[in-house]
C-alpha positions as CSV (number, residue, x, y, z in Angstrom):
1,X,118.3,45.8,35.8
2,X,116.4,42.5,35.6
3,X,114.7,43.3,38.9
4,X,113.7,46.8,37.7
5,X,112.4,45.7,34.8
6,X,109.8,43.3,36.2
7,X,109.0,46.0,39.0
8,X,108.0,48.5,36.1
9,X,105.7,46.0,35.0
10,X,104.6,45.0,38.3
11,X,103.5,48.0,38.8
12,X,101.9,49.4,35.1
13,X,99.5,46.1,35.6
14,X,98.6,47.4,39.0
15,X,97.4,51.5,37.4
16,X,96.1,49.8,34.2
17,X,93.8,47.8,37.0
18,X,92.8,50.6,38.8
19,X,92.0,52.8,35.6
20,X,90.1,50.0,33.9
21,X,87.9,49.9,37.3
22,X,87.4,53.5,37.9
23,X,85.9,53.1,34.4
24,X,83.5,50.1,35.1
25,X,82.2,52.6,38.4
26,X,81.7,55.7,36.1
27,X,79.9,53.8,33.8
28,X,77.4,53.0,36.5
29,X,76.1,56.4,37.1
30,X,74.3,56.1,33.4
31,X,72.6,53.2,34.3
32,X,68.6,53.9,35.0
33,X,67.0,54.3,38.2
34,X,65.4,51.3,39.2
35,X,61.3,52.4,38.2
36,X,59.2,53.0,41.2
37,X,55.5,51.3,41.3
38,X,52.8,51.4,43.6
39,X,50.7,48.8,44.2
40,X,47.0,49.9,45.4
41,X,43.7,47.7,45.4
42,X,41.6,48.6,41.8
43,X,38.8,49.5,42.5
44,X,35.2,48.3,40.2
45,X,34.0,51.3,37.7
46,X,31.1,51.3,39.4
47,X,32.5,52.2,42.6
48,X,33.8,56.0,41.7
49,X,31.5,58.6,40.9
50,X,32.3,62.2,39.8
51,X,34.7,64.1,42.3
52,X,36.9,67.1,42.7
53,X,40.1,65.9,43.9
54,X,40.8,69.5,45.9
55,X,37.9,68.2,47.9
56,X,38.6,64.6,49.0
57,X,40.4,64.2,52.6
58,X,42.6,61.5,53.5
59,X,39.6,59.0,54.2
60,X,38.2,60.0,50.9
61,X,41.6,59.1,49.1
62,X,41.9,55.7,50.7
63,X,38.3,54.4,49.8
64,X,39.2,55.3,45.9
65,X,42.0,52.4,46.3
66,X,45.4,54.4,48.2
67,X,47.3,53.3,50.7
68,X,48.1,55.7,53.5
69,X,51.3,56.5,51.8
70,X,50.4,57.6,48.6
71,X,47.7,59.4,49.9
72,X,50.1,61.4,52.1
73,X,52.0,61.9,49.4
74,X,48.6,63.0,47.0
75,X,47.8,65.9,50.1
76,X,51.8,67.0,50.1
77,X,52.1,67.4,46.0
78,X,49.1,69.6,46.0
79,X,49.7,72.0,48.7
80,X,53.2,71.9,46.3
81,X,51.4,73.1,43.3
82,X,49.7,76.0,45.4
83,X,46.7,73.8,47.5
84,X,44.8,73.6,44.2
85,X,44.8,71.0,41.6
86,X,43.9,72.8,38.2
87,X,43.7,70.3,35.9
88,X,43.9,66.7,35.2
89,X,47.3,67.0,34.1
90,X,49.0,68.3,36.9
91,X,47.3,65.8,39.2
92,X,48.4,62.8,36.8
93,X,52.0,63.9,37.2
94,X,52.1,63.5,41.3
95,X,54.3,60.1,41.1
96,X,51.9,58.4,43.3
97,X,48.9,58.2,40.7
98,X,50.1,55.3,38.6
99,X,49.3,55.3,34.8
100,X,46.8,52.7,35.6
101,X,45.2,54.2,38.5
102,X,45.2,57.6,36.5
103,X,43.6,55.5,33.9
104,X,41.0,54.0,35.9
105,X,39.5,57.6,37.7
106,X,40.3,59.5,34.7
107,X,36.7,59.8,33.3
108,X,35.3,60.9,37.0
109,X,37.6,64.1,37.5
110,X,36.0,67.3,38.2
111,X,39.2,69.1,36.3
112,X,40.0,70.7,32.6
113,X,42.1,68.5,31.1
114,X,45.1,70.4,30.8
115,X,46.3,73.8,32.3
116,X,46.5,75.5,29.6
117,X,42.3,75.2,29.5
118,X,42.2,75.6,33.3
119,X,43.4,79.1,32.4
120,X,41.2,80.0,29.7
121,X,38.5,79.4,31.8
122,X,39.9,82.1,34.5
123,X,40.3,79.3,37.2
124,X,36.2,79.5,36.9
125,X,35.4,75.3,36.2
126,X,32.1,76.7,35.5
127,X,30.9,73.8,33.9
128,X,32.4,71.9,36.4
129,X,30.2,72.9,39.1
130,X,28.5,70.1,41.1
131,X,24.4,70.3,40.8
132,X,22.8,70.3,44.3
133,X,20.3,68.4,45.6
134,X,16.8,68.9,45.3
135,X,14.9,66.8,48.4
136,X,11.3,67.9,48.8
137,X,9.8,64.8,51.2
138,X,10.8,61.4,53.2
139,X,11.7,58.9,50.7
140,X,13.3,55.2,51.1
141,X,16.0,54.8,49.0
142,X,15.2,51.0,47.8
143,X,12.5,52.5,45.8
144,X,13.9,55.1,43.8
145,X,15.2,54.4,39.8
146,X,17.9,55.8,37.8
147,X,15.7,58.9,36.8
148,X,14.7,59.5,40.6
149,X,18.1,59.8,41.1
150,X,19.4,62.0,38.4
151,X,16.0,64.2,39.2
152,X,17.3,64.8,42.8
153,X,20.5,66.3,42.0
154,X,22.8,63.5,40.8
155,X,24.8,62.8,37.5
156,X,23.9,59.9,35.1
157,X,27.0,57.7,36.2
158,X,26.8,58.8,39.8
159,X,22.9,57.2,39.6
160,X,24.2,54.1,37.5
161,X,26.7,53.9,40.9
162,X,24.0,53.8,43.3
163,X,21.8,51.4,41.9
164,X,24.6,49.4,41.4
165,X,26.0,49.5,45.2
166,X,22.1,48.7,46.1
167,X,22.4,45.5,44.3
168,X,26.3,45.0,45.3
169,X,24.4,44.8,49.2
170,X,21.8,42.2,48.0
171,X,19.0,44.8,46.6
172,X,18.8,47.0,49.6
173,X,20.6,49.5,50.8
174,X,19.3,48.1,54.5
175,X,20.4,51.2,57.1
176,X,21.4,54.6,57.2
177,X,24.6,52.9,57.8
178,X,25.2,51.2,55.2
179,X,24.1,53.9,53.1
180,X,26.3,56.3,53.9
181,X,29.6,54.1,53.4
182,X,28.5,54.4,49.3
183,X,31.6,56.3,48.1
184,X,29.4,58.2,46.2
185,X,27.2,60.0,49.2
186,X,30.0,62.4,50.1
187,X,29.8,63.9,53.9
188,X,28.1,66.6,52.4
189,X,25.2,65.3,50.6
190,X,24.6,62.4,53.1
191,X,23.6,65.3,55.9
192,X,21.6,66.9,53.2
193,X,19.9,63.6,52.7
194,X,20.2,61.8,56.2
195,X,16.8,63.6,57.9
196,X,14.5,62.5,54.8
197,X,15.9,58.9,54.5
198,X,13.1,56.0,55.5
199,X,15.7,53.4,56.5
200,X,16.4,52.0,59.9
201,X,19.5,54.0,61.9
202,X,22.0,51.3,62.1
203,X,22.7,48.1,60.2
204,X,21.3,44.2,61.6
205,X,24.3,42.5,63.2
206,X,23.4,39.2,61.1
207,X,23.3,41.4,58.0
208,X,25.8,39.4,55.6
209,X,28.3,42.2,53.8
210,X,28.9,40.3,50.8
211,X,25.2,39.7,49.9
212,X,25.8,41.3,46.6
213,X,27.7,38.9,45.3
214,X,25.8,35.8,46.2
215,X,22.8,34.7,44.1
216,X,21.1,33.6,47.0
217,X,19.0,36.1,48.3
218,X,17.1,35.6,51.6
219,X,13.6,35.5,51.4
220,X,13.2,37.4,54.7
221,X,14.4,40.6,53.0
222,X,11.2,40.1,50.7
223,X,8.3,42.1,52.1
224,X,6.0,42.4,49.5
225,X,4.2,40.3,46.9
226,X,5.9,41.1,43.1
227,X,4.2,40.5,40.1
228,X,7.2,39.0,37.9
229,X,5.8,40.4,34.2
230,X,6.5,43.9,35.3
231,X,9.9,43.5,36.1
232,X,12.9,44.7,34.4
233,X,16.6,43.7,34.7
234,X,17.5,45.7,37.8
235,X,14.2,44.7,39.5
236,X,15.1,40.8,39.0
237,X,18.4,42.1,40.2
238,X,17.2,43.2,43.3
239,X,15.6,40.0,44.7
240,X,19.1,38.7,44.0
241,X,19.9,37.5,40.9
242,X,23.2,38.9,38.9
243,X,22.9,41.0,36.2
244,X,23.4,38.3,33.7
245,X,20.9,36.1,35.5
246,X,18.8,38.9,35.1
247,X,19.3,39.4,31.7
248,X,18.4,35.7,30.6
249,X,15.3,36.0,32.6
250,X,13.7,39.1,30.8
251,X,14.6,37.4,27.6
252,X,13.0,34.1,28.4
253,X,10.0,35.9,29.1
254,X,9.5,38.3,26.4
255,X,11.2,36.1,23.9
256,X,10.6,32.3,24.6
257,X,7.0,33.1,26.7
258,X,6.0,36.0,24.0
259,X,6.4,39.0,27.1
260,X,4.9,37.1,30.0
261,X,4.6,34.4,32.7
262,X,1.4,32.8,32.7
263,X,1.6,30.2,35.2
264,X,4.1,29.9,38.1
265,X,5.2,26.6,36.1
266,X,7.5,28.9,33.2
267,X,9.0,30.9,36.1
268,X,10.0,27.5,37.7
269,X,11.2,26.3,34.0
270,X,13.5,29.1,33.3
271,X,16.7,27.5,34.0
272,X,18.4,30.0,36.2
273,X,16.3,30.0,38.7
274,X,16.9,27.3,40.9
275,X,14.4,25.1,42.5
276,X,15.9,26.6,45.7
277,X,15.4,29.8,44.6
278,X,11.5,29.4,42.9
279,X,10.5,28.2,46.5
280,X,12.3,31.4,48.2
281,X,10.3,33.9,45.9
282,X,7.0,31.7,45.2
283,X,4.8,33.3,48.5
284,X,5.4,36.4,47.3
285,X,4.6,36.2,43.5
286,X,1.5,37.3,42.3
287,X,0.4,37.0,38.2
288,X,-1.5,39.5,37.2
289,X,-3.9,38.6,34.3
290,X,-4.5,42.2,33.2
291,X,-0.9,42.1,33.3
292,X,-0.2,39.3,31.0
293,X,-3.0,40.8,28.7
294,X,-1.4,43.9,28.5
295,X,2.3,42.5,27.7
296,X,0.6,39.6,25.1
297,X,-1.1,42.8,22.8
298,X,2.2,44.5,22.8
299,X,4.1,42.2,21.3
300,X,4.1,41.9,17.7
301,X,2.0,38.3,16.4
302,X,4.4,35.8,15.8
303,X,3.8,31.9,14.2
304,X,3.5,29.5,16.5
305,X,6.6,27.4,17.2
306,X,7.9,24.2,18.9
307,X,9.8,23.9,22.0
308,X,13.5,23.5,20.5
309,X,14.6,20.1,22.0
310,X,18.5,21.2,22.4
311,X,19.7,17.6,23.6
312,X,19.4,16.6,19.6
313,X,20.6,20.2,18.7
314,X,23.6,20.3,16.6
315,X,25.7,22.9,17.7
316,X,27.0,23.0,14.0
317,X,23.3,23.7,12.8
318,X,21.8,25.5,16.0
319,X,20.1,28.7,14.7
320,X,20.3,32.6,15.8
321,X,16.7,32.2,16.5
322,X,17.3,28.9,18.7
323,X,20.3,30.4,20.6
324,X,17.6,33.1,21.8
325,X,15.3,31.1,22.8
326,X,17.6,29.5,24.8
327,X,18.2,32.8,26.7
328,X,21.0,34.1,24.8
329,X,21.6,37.9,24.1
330,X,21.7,38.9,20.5
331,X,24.9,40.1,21.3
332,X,26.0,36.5,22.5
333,X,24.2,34.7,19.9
334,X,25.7,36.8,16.5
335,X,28.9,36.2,17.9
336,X,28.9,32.5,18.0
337,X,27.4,32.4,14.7
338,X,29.5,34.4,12.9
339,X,32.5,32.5,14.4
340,X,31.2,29.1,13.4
341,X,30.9,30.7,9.9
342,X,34.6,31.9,9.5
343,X,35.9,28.4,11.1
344,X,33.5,26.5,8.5
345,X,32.2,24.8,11.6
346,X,33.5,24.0,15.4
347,X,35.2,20.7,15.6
348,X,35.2,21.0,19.5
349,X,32.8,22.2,22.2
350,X,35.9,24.2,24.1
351,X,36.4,26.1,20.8
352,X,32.7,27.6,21.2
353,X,33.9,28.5,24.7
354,X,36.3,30.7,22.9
355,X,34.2,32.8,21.1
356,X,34.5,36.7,22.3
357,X,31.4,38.1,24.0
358,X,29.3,35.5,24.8
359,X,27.9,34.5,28.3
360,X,30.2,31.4,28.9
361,X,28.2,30.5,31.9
362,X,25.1,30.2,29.9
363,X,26.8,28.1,27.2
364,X,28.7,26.2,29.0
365,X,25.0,25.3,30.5
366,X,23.8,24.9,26.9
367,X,26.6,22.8,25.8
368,X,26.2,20.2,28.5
369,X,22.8,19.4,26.7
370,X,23.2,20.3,23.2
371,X,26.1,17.7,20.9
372,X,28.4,18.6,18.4
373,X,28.5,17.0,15.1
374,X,31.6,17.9,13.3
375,X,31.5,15.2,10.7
376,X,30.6,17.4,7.8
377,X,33.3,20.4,9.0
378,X,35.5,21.5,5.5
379,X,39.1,19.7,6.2
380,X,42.1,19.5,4.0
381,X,46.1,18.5,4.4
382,X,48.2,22.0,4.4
383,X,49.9,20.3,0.7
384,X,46.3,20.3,-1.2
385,X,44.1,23.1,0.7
386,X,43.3,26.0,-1.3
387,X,44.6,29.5,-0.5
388,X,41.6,31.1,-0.6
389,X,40.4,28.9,2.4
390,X,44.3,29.2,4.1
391,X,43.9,33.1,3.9
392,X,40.3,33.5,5.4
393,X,40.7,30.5,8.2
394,X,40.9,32.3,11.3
395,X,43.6,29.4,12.4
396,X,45.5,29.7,9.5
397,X,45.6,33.2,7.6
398,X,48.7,34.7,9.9
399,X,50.2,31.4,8.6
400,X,49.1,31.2,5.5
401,X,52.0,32.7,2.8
402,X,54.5,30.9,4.4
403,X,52.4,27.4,3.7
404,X,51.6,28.4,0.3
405,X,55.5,28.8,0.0
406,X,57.2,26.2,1.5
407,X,54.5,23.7,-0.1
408,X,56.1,24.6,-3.7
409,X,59.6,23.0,-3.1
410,X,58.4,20.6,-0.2
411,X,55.3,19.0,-0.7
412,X,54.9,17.0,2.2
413,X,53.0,18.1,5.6
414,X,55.3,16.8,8.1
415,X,58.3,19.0,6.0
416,X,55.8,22.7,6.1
417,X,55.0,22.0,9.9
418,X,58.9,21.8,11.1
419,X,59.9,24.6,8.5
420,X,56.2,26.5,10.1
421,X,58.0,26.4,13.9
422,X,54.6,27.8,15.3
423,X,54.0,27.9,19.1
424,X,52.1,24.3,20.2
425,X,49.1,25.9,20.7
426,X,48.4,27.7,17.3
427,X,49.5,24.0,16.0
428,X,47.3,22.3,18.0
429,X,44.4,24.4,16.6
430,X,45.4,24.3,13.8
431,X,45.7,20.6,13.2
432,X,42.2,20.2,14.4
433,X,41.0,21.1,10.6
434,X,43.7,18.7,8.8
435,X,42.6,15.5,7.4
C-alpha cells in the first residue's frame, strides 16, 4: 500500500507539471509581436518637392530615401487599394512608410488629407493639379532667381529646392547632367525643359560631387567679374560660401560698413572670408562707385561710431548693438542677451555656447577674442538665497520648492544638496552660481 501511495504521488507531480507548462505556453500567444521598423536614409527638406505618389516609379521611390524593399512593397499596397492612392491617409497606413518618414514628405503630397475629402471632391484633386511649364526661349539655369522659377511653372518650395541643389553642387548646376539628377525635374518636365537649357551635355570628369558642401569654391568656375555690393545671400552663396557665411557677410556690409564695400581692404577684413578665399575671388571683383553711392543714400544716417575692440569686450557687458556689428543675426544676438539676463550673468564661456539659436560657429569665433568677467555675477548659498531669485533662475526654478523646503528644518547646504538627489549635471550648473 506504501508503494501505491508514493506512485499516486509520483505521478500527480508529474500532470500538475505538465498543466502548470501548458499554462506558461498559452500565456505566450498574448505577448506582442515584436514591432517592425525600417530603416531608410532621411533625406534633407530641401531635397523633396511637391509629388503625386500615383506617379513616382520605382527609381522615383528610391531617391526620396527607400530601399528596394519598401519600395516594392509601396507599388504592391497601392495596386491593393485599387492602383490609386486617394489620400494621405491611406498612403500613411502602407506599413513600409514609417511615422517618421510619413512625417518628413508629409507637407509635399499631392493628396486630400483624408478619404473622406478625397470623396467630396469626386476623386477630382482639382486644386491638386500640377501647373505646367511655361518656356518661351534658351535660358541657363545658373542665372535664374526664385521668381524666375515660380514664373516658369514651379511652386514656391519646389523653386526654394532648386536654388538650393544649385548651391548643394557649388553654385552651378554645371551640365544637363547633373541637372537632371535634381529630384525635383521629374522625367517629364526635364524633356520639356532639356531643348532650351544653355548648359554643356554631360558633366567634367574632374567635377568634384560634393562641392556644395565645401566652402572652398574653385575660382575656375568664376567667369565673370562681380561687383560684391549688389549681392545678396544666395549670390554670396553661389561663389561658395554656406548660407550662414553668407548671412554674416551681408550683415557686415550693410550693418558694420553702412551697406557697402568701399575698398577691397573691408571685403578682406570681414572675418569669414579667408585670406585663401579673398585671393580666389579678388580678379574678379569689381567696386562700383555709383554702386556704393547708391547703397550709402539708402541707408538711414546714423552717428558715427568706433571700431568695437572685442579682445577687451566683456562678454557680461557686450551690447545687442556690438554683437551685430560683430556679424551676428538679430536673431542670434536677442538670444544671447536675453539669456545672460535670466542667468544674472554667464559665469563660463561654454554656457554662452548653450544658448538656443545662435550661430555657434560665429561665437565660438567671437569668444576666442572677446573675455569673460564674471566677478560681479549675483551668487548666494542655497540656505540664504531668496526665493524670488531661486524661482526665476533658469538653473534653479524646477528645483526651487524643494530648497525652500528642506532649508526650514535643515539649514545647511551640504544637508539640501543630498536630500536635492539631482542628476550631476543640473548640480554642476547649478553650483556654478553658489558662493
Amino acid at each position: 500500500m506504501k508503494k501505491n501511495y508514493y506512485q499516486q504521488m509520483v505521478f500527480l507531480g508529474i500532470l500538475l507539471l505538465t498543466l502548470l507548462g501548458f499554462q506558461k505556453y498559452a500565456n505566450k500567444s498574448d505577448e506582442p509581436f515584436p514591432k517592425i521598423t525600417f530603416i531608410s536614409e532621411s533625406l534633407p527638406a530641401e531635397s523633396f518637392s511637391e509629388f503625386d505618389p500615383n506617379d513616382l516609379d520605382e527609381n522615383q521611390w528610391q531617391k526620396l530615401g527607400f530601399s528596394e524593399k519598401q519600395t516594392a512593397t509601396i507599388l504592391k499596397y497601392k495596386k491593393i487599394v485599387g492602383g490609386k492612392f486617394l489620400s494621405k491617409e491611406q498612403f500613411k497606413k502602407c506599413y513600409a512608410v514609417s511615422e517618421e518618414k510619413y512625417s518628413q514628405l508629409s507637407s509635399f503630397i499631392l493628396l486630400p488629407e483624408t478619404n473622406l475629402e478625397a470623396k467630396s471632391r469626386n476623386s477630382g484633386f482639382k486644386s491638386y493639379e500640377k501647373k505646367s511649364l511655361h518656356i518661351t526661349r534658351k535660358f541657363n539655369p545658373d542665372q535664374l532667381s526664385q521668381n524666375d522659377w515660380e514664373n516658369m511653372g514651379f511652386s514656391e518650395k519646389q523653386a526654394v529646392a532648386i536654388l538650393k541643389y544649385k548651391s548643394f553642387l557649388g553654385g552651378s548646376f554645371v551640365s544637363k547632367e547633373k541637372f537632371k539628377e535634381c529630384f525635383i525635374i521629374n522625367e517629364e518636365n526635364y524633356a520639356k525643359l532639356e531643348p532650351y537649357l544653355i548648359l554643356p551635355e554631360k558633366t567634367p570628369a574632374n567635377f568634384n560631387a560634393y562641392a556644395g558642401k565645401s566652402n572652398s569654391f574653385k575660382s575656375k568656375t568664376l567667369q565673370t567679374y562681380f561687383d560684391p555690393n549688389t549681392l545678396d545671400v544666395q549670390g554670396w552663396i553661389a561663389l561658395g560660401f554656406s548660407e550662414k557665411q553668407a548671412n554674416v557677410i551681408v550683415n557686415y556690409r550693410d550693418r558694420n560698413l553702412k551697406g557697402s564695400f568701399k575698398t577691397l581692404e573691408d571685403i578682406k577684413n570681414c572675418f569669414v572670408i579667408s585670406a585663401e578665399k579673398f585671393e580666389e575671388l579678388k580678379p574678379f571683383i569689381r567696386l562700383n562707385a555709383s554702386t556704393m553711392a547708391k547703397n550709402s543714400e539708402e541707408k538711414k544716417p546714423e552717428l558715427k561710431q568706433e571700431k568695437t575692440d572685442f579682445s577687451k569686450t566683456d562678454m557680461n557687458s557686450i551690447t545687442f548693438k556690438q554683437l551685430l556689428e560683430f556679424g551676428l543675426d538679430e536673431k542670434s544676438a536677442g538670444s544671447m542677451i536675453g539669456f545672460r539676463k535670466k542667468l544674472g550673468g554667464f559665469m563660463t564661456k561654454e554656457q554662452i555656447l548653450e544658448t538656443y539659436n545662435i550661430d555657434k560657429e560665429l561665437v565660438q569665433k567671437l569668444l576666442s577674442i572677446a573675455p569673460l568677467d564674471n566677478s560681479k555675477v549675483e551668487r548666494h548659498t542655497l540656505v540664504d538665497a531668496p526665493e524670488e531669485w531661486l524661482k526665476n533662475h533658469p538653473y534653479f526654478k524646477y528645483s526651487a520648492d524643494k530648497i525652500i523646503y528642506y532649508r526650514i528644518s535643515n539649514p545647511d547646504d551640504k544637508k539640501i544638496w543630498k536630500l536635492l538627489k539631482t542628476k550631476p549635471e543640473y548640480e554642476a550648473r547649478m553650483r556654478l552660481y553658489i558662493k
